[in-house]
C-alpha positions, -999 to 999 in steps of 0.1 A, spaced: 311 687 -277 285 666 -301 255 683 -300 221 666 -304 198 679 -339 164 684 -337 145 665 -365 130 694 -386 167 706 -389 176 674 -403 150 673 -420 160 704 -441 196 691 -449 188 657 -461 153 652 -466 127 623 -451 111 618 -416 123 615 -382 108 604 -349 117 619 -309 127 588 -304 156 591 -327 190 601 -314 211 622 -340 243 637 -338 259 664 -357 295 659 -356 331 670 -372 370 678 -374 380 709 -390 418 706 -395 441 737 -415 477 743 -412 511 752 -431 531 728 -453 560 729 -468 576 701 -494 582 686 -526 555 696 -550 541 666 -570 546 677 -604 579 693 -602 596 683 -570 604 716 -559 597 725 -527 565 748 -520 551 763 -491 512 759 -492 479 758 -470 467 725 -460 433 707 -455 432 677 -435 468 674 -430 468 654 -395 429 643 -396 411 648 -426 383 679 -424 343 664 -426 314 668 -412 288 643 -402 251 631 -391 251 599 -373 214 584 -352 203 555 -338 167 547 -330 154 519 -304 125 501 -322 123 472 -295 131 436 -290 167 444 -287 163 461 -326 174 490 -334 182 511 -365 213 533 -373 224 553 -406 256 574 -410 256 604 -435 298 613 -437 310 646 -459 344 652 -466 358 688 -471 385 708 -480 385 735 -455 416 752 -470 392 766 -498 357 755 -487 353 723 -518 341 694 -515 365 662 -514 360 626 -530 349 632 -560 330 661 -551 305 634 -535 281 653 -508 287 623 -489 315 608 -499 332 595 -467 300 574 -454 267 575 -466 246 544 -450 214 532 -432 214 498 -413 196 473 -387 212 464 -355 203 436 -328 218 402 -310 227 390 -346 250 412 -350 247 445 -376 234 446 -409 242 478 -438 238 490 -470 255 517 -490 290 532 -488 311 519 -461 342 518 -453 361 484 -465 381 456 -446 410 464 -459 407 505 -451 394 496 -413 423 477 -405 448 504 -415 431 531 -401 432 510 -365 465 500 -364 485 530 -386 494 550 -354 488 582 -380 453 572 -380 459 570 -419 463 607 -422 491 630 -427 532 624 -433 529 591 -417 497 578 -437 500 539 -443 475 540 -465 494 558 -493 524 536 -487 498 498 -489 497 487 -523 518 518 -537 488 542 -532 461 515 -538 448 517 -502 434 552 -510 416 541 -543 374 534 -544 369 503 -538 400 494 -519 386 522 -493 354 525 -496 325 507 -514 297 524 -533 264 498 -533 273 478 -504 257 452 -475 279 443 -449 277 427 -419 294 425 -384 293 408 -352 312 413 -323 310 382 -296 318 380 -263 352 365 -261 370 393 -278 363 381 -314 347 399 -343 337 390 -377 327 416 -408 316 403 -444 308 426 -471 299 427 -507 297 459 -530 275 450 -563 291 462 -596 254 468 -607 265 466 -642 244 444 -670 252 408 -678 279 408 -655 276 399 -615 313 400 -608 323 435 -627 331 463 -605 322 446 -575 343 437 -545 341 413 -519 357 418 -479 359 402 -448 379 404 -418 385 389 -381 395 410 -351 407 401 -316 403 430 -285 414 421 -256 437 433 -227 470 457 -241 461 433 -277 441 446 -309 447 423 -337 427 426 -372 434 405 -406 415 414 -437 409 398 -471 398 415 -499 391 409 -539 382 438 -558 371 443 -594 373 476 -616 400 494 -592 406 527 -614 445 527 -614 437 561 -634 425 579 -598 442 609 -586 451 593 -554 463 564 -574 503 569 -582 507 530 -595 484 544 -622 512 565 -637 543 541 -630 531 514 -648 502 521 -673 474 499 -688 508 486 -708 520 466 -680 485 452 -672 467 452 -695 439 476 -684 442 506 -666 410 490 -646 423 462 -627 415 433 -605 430 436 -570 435 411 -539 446 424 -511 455 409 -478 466 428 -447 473 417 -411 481 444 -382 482 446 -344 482 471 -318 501 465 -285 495 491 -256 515 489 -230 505 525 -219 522 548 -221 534 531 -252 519 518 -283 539 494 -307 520 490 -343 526 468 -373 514 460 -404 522 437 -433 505 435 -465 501 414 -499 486 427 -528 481 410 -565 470 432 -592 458 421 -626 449 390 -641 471 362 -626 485 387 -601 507 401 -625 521 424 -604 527 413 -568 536 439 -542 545 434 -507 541 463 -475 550 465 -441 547 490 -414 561 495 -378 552 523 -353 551 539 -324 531 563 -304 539 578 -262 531 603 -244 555 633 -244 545 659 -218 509 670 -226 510 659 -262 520 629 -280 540 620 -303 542 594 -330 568 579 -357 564 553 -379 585 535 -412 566 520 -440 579 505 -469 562 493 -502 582 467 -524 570 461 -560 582 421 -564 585 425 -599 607 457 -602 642 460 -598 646 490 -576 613 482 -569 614 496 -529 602 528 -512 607 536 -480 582 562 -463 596 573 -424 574 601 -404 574 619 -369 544 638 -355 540 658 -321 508 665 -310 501 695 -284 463 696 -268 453 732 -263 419 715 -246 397 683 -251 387 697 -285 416 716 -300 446 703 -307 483 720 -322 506 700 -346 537 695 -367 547 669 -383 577 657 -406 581 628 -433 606 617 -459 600 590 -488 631 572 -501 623 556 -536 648 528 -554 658 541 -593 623 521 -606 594 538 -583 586 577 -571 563 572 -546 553 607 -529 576 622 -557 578 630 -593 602 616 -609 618 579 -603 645 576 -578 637 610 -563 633 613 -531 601 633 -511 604 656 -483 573 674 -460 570 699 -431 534 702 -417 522 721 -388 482 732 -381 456 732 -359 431 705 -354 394 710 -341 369 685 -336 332 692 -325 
């Protein structure tokens, strides 16, 4: 159940002033389980606890406030957690999911700080894993890349959105480098199109980033190739995606397929697809899914990620899982593994509680 804050305890948390016109919500997802799988630095297989295995654990303030005229304003304040041993994630950012304030009204909406990207909202609509767990798209895209600041999310940055009436939606973003002398360093530059309607939700994205760390720790392109290959191990990256959702309840069909150009010239080219599923199986649901990502300009350049997840509701708010994966590299990657040519293997199973 969300449950409505009154202002002085927000106050206390995160500072400033609030009015009882405001409407702010305290909400979450609390997620812990078992897994069992290859290990990343030895490929051994190790039984562990997991944070955020099927739906990553956070915490989160969100509040809108009518100001008239059809205005109104909105911030988000986002915190993700590892609830496994109680430390903060990203970059042990307080706020390092979503941290933004913004204006809304018949123009459309209008934000600034860090947001979600393009690229990031169109997997996390159409992966039917939710970009989570044994399944995730997002670590398959771009070898990894689709979990690396500012391919996900963008520090400093206005974007803006417009949903019309016909279906159609349009979002444009910019996220400013802020670095001296230079307008183009470190930033990144987004926009995508969406159509809604009926069974049909279709999204493309565009995105050009500068300054992409390939050095992250949820970067795995970072160690396969090295600053050798490119030149830097901060890199240029364009990214296109294009994904749909067709519901045909009970039955979902998803799919994905991505470009992405890293480097100067687009040095390396890399090409991923997706295809899933999701039904209802008794109370629960389950979902499956293949993605594959193929480096162009390796030979045994492919890696093939498959998953399976079942989904048990013990009410509205708690849910059981387990969930299975398998990553099949060619000779030339290790994607999900440690070593080249190896392959990765993963058991999860948990509980899930959102409030």
């Amino acid at each position: 159940m969300k449950k409505q804050i009154i202002a002085s305890g927000l106050l206390v948390l995160v500072g400033g002033t609030s009015s009882a016109q405001s409407n702010v919500t305290l909400y979450g997802i609390v997620d812990v389980g078992l897994r069992y799988g290859n290990a990343a630095t030895s490929n051994a297989n190790t039984p562990s606890v997991g944070s955020g295995q099927q739906r990553a654990s956070r915490f989160g303030f969100r509040g809108t406030e009518e100001l008239g005229g059809g205005l109104s304003a909105s911030f988000q304040l986002e915190s993700g957690f590892n609830a496994d041993d109680g430390t903060l994630g990203y970059g042990n950012r307080l706020f390092g999911r979503q941290s933004w304030v913004g204006l809304n009204g018949g123009f459309g909406s209008i934000r600034f700080g860090r947001q979600t990207t393009a690229v990031y909202d169109v997997l996390f609509t159409v992966d039917p894993f939710v970009i989570n767990g044994t399944g995730n798209a997002q670590r398959v895209f771009a070898y990894g890349l689709g979990k690396a600041d500012p391919l996900s999310r963008a520090d400093n940055a206005v974007t803006y959105s417009i949903r019309l009436h016909n279906g159609i939606g349009f979002d444009a973003g910019h996220a400013f480098g802020e670095k001296a002398g230079s307008f183009a360093s470190n930033s990144s530059d987004f926009a995508s199109v969406s159509y809604v309607a009926g069974a049909w939700n279709v999204r493309a994205a565009y995105q050009h980033a500068d300054g992409v760390d390939l050095g992250a720790a949820s970067t795995p392109l970072g160690a396969l190739v090295g600053p050798a290959h490119l030149g830097s191990a901060n890199v240029n990256v364009k990214s296109a995606v294009v994904g749909a959702v067709y519901d045909l309840r009970p039955v979902k069909f998803h799919g994905i397929y991505g470009d992405t150009r890293i480097g100067n010239g687009g040095a390396l080219a890399m090409r991923s697809y997706m295809t899933g599923v999701t039904v209802g199986a008794g109370r629960g649901t389950m979902c499956a899914s293949w993605n594959r990502n193929d480096i162009r300009e390796f030979r045994n350049g492919v890696s093939d990620q498959y998953a399976l997840d079942y989904t048990y509701p013990l009410s509205k708010r708690t849910f059981l899982y387990a969930a299975s994966g398998y990553t099949k590299n060619g000779g030339g990657v290790r994607l999900n593994s440690a070593r080249n040519g190896f392959s990765g293997r993963e058991v999860e199973t948990g509980v899930r509680h959102t409030f």
